[in-house]
C-alpha positions in Angstrom: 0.0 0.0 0.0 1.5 3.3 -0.9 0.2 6.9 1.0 -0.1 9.9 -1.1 1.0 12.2 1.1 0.8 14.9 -1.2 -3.3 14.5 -1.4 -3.3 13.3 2.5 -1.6 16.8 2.8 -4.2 19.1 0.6 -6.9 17.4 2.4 -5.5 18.4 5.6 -5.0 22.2 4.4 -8.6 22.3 2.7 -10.4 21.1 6.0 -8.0 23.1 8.3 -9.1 26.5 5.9 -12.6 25.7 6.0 -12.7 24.7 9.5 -11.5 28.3 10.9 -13.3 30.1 8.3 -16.9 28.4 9.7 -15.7 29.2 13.3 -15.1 32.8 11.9 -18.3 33.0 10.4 -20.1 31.7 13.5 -18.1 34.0 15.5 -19.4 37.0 13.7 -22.8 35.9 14.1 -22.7 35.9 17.4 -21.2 39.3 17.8 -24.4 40.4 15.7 -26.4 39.3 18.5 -24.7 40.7 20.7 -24.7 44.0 19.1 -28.0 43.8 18.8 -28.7 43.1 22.5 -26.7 45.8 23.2 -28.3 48.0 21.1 -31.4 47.2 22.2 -30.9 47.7 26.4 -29.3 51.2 25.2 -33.2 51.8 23.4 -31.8 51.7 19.5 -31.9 49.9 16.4 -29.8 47.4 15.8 -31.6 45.7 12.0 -28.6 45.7 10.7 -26.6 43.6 13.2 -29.4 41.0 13.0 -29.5 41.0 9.5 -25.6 40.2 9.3 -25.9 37.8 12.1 -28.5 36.1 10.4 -26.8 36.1 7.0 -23.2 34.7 8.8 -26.0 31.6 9.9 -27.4 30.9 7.0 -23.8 30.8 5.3 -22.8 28.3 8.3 -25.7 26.0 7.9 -25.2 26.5 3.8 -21.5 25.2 4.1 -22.4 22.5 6.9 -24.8 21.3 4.5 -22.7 20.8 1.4 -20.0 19.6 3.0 -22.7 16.6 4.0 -24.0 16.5 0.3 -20.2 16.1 -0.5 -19.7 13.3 2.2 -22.9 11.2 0.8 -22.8 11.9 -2.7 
């Protein structure tokens, strides 16, 4: 049996990119929210927090679910 290491290697780098960009994009929802609970104790507006908080989600869950379309497929 013979390892490509080279592929073994990209695979690693691939998962390791996507991995801290979902992490990032999850992060930055959750700083949405949080802006936006902020925003709201201090009496304002905060639409466009939830808006991007919601949009960082839906990229998450869009990602999470391709990545399971890939896996099955």
């Amino acid at each position: 049996m013979k390892i490509d290491w080279e592929a073994l290697g990209s695979v690693f780098g691939v998962s390791l990119v996507v991995t801290v960009a979902l992490v990032a994009l999850f992060t930055l929802g959750i700083v949405g929210l949080s802006r936006q609970e902020r925003a709201t104790a201090q009496g304002g507006s905060a639409a466009l927090a939830v808006t991007g908080a919601y949009a960082c989600f839906a990229a998450c869950a869009a990602a999470v679910t391709y990545g399971i379309y890939l896996i099955v497929a």
